[in-house]
Backbone as CSV, one residue per row, in Angstrom:
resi,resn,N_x,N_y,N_z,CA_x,CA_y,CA_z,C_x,C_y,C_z
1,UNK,-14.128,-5.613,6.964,-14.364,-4.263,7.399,-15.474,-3.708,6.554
2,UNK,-16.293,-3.085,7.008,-17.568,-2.867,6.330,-16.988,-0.636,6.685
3,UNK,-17.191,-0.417,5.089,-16.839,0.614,4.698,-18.342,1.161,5.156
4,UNK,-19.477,1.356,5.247,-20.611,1.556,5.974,-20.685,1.866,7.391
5,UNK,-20.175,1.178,7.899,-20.145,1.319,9.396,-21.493,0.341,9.932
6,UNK,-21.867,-0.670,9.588,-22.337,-1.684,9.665,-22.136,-2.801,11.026
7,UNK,-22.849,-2.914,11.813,-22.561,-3.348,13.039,-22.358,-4.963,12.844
8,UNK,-21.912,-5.598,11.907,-21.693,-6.816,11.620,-20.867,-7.785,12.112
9,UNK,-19.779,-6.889,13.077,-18.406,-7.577,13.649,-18.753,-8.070,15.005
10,UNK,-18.113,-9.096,14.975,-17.910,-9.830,16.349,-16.452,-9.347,16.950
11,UNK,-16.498,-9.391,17.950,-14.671,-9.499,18.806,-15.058,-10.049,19.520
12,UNK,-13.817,-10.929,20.069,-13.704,-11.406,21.718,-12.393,-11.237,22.015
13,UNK,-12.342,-11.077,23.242,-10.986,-10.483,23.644,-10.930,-11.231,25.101
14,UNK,-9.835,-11.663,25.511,-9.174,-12.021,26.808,-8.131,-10.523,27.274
15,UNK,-9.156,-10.653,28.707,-8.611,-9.376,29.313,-6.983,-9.657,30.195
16,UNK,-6.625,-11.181,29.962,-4.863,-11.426,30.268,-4.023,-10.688,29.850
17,UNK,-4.454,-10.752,28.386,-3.051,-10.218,26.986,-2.664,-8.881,27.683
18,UNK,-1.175,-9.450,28.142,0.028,-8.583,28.375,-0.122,-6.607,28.135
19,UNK,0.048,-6.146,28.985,-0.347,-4.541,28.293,1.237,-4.199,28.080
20,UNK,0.856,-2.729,27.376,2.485,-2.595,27.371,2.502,-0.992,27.560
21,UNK,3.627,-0.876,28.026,4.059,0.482,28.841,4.240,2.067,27.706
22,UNK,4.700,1.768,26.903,4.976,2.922,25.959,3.610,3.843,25.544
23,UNK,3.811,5.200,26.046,3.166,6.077,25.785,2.775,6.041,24.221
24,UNK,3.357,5.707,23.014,2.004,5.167,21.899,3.142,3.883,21.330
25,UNK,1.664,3.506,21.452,2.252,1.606,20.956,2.650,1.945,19.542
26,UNK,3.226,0.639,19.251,4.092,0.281,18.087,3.038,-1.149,17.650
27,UNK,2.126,-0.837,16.509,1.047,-1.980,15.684,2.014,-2.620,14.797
28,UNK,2.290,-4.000,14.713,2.255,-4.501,13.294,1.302,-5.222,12.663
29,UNK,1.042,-4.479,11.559,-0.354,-5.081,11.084,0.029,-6.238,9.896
30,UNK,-0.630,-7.263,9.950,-0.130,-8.635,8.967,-0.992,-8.827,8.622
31,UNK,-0.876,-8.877,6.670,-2.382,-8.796,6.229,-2.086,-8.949,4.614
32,UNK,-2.431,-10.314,3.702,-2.448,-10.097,2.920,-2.885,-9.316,1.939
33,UNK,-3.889,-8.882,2.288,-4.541,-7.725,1.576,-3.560,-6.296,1.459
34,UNK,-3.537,-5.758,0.335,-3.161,-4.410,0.285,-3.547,-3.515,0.540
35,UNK,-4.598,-3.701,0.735,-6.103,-2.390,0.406,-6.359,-2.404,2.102
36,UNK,-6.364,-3.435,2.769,-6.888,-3.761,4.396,-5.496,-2.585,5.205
37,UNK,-4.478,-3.634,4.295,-3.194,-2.571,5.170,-3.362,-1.580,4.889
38,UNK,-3.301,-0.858,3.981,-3.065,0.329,3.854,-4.589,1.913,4.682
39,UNK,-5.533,0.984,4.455,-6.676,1.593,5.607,-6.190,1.088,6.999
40,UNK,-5.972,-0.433,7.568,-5.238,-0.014,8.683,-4.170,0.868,9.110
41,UNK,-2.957,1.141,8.334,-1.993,1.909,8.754,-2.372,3.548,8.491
42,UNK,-3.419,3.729,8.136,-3.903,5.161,7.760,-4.610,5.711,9.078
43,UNK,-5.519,4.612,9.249,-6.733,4.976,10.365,-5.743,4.937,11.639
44,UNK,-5.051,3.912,12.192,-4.222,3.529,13.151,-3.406,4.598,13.627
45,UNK,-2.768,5.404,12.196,-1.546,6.269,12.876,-2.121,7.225,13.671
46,UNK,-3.067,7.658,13.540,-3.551,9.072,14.465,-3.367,8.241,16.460
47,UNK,-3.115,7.536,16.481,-3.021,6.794,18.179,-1.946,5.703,18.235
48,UNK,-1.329,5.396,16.834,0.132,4.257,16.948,1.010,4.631,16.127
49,UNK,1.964,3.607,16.223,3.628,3.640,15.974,2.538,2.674,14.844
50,UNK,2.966,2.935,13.105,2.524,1.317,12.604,3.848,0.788,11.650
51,UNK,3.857,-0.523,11.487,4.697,-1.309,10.358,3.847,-2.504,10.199
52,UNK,3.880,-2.549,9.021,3.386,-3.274,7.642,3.964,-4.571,7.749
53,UNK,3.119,-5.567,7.566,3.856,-7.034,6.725,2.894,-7.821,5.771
54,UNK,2.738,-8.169,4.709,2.271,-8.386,3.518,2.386,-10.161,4.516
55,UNK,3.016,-11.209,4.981,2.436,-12.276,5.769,3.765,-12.499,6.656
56,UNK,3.406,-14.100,6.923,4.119,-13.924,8.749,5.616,-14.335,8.439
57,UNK,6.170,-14.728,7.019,7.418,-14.382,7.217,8.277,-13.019,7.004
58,UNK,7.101,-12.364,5.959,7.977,-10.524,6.151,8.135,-10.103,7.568
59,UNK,6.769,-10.559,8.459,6.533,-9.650,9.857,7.629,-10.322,11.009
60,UNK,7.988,-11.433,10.476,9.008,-11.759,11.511,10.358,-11.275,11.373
61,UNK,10.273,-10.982,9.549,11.529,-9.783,9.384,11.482,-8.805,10.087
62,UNK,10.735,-7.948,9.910,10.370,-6.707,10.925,9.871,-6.757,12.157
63,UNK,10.027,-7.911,12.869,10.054,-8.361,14.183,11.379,-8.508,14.663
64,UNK,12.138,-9.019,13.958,13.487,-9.633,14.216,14.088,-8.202,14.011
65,UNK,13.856,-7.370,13.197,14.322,-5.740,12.875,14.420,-4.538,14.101
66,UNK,12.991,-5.182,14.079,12.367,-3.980,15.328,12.131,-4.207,16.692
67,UNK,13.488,-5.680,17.251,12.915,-6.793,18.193,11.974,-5.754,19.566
68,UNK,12.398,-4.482,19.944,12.062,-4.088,21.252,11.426,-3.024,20.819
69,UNK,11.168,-2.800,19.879,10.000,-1.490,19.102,8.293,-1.914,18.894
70,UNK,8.478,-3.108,18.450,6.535,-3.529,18.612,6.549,-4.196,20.081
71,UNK,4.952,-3.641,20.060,4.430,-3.832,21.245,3.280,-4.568,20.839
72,UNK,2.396,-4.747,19.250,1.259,-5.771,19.831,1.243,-6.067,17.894
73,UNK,0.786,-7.461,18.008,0.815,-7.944,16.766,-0.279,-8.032,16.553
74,UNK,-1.205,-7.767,14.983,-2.660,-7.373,14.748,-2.007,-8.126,13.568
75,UNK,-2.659,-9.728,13.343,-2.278,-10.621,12.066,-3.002,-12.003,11.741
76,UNK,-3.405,-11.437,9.932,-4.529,-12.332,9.916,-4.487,-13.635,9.898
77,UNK,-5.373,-14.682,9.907,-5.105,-15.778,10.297,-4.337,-16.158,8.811
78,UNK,-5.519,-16.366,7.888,-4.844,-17.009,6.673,-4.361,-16.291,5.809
79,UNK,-2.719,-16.730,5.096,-2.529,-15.875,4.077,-1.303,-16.566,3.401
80,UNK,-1.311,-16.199,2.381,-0.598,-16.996,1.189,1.235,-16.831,1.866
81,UNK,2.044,-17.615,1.902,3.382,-18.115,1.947,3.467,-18.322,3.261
82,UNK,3.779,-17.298,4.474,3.680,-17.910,5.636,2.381,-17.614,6.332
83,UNK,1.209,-18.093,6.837,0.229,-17.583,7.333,0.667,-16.828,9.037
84,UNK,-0.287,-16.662,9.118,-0.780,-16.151,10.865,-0.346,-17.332,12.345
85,UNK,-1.074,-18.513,11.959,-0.275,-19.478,12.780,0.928,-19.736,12.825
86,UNK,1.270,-20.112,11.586,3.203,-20.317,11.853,3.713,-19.092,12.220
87,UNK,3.025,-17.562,12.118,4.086,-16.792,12.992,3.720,-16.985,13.930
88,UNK,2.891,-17.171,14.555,2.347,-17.341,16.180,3.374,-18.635,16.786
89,UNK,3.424,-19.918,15.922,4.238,-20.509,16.237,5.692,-20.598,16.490
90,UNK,6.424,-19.115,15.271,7.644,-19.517,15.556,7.806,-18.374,16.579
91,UNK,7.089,-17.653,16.935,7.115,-16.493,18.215,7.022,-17.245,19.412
92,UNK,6.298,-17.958,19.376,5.787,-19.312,20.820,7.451,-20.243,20.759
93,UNK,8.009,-20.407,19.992,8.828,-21.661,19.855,10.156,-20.464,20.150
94,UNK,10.321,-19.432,19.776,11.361,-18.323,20.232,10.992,-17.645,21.675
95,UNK,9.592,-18.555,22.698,9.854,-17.696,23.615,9.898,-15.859,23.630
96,UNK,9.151,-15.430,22.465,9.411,-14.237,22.697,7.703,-13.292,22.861
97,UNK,8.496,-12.567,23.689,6.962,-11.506,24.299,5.539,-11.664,23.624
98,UNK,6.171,-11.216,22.297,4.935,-11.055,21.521,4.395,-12.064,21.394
99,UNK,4.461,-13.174,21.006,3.602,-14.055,21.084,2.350,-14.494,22.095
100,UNK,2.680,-13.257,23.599,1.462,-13.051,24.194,0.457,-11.972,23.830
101,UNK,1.145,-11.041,22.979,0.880,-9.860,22.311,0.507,-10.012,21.361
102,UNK,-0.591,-10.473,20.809,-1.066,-10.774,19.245,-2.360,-10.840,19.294
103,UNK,-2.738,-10.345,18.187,-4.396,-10.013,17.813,-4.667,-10.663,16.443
104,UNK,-5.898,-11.845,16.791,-5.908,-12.650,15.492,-7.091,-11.707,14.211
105,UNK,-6.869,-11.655,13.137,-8.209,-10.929,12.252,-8.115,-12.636,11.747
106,UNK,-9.956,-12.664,11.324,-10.042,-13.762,10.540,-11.367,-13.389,9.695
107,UNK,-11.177,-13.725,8.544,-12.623,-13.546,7.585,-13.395,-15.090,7.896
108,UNK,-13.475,-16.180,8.542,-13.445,-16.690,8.489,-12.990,-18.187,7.504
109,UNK,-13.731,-19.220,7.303,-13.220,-20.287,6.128,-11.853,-20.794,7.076
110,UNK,-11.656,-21.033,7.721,-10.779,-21.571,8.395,-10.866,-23.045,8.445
111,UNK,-9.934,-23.870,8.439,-9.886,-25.192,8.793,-9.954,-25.413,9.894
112,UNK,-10.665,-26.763,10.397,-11.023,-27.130,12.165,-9.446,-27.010,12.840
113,UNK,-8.377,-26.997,11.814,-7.137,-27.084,12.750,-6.672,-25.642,12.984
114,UNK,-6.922,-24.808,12.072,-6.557,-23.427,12.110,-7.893,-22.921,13.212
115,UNK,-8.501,-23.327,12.941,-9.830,-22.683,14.533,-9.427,-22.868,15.476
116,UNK,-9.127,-24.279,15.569,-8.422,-25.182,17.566,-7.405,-24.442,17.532
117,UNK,-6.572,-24.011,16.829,-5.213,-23.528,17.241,-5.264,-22.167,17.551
118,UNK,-6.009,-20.920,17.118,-6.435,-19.807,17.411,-7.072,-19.941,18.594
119,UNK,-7.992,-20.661,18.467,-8.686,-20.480,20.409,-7.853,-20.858,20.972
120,UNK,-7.378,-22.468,20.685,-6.419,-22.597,22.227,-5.556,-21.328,22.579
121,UNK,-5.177,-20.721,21.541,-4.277,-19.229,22.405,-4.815,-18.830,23.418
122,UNK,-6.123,-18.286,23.157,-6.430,-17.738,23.937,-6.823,-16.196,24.033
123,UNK,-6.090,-15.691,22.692,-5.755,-14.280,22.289,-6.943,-13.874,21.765
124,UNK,-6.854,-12.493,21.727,-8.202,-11.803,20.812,-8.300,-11.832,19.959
125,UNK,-9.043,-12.500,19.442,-9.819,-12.124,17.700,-10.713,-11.308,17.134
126,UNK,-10.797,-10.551,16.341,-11.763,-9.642,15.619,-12.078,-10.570,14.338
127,UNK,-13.407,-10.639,13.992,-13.627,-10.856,12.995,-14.094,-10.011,11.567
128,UNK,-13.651,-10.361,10.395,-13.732,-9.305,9.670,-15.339,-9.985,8.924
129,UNK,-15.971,-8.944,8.881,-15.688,-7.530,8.324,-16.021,-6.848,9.669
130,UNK,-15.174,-6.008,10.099,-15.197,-5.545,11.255,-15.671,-3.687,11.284
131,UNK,-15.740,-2.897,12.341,-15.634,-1.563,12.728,-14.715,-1.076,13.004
132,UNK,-13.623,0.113,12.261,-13.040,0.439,12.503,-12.531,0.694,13.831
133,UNK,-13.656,1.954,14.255,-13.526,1.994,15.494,-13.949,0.618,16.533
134,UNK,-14.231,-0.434,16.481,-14.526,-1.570,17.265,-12.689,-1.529,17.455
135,UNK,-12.262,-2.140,16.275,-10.917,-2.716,16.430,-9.950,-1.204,16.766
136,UNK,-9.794,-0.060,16.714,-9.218,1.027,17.697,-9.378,0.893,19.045
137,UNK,-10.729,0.456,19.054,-11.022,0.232,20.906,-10.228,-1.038,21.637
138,UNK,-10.612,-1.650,20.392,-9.598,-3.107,21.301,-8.205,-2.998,21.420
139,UNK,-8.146,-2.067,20.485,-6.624,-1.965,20.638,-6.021,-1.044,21.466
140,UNK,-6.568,0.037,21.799,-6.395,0.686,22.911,-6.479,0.034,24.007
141,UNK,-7.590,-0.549,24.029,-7.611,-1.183,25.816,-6.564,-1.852,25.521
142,UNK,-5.484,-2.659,25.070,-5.309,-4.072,25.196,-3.566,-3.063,25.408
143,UNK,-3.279,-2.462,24.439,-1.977,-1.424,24.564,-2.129,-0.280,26.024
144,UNK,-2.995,-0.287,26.882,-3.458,0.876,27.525,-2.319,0.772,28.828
145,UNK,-1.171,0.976,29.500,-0.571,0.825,30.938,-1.476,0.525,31.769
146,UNK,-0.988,-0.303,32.283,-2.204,-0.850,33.367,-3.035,0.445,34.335
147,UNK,-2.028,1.194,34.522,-2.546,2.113,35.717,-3.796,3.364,35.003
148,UNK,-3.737,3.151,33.494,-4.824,3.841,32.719,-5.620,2.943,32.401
149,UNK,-5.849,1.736,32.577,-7.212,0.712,32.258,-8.568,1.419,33.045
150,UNK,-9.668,1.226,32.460,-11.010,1.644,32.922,-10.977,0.530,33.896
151,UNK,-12.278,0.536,35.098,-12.378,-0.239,35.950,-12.564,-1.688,35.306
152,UNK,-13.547,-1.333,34.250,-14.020,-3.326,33.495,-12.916,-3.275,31.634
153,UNK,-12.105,-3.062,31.862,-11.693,-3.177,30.154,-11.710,-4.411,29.472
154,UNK,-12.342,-5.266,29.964,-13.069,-6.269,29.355,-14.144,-6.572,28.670
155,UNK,-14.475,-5.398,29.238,-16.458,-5.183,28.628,-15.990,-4.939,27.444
156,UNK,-16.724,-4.971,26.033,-16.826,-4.932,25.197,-18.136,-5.032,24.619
């Protein structure tokens, strides 16, 4: 995230990922960083529901907590004890919603196996260092009820 406002970020987004109905979504943001969370859950609340997970085995605590309260998972790829993939995996292997509902952040440095496994999802990625407002927008469109989508909410 470029504290500047620095047009440096990439996104790509697949306009599939599941929307969800609730008048303001419910973010969980997964992020080893302290400093990342705590500007995400600051900037975020003015338009979401947010909860915190330090990596992907706290967030599956507060997944498993909050099973029908989040609506879209925003979690970075790599991070110290459980990363980003194995929650993606044990969400995919539980069959449960969210696992169509997930938004990858990556600083990059990724391994060729942690890359293949993020694309094959399929899901959106932002890359950091990103725009605040870039990643508000994606996240709006992607949380938006279908019957409030713009004609192209794919464009980006």
């Amino acid at each position: 995230m470029d504290p500047h406002g620095a047009d440096r970020s990439r996104t790509r987004t697949r306009p599939s990922l599941p929307r969800v109905d609730a008048a303001r979504a419910h973010v969980l943001i997964v992020d080893d960083e302290a400093a990342l969370r705590d500007v995400l859950r600051t900037v975020l609340r003015a338009r979401f529901d947010v909860s915190v997970a330090e990596h992907g085995g706290e967030a599956m605590r507060v997944i498993e907590a909050n099973d029908a309260d989040i609506d879209l998972v925003l979690s970075d790829v790599r991070m110290p004890w459980v990363h980003g993939v194995e929650l993606h995996r044990g969400l995919v292997a539980r069959q449960h919603p969210l696992a169509q509902r997930f938004v990858w952040m990556t600083g990059g440095g990724l391994s060729e196996a942690l890359r293949r496994y993020v694309s094959a999802t399929g899901l959106p990625v932002i890359d950091k260092p990103f725009r605040l407002d870039e990643l508000e927008s994606m996240l709006a469109r992607l949380t938006a009820p279908d019957d409030a989508a713009p004609p192209d909410a794919s464009a980006g």
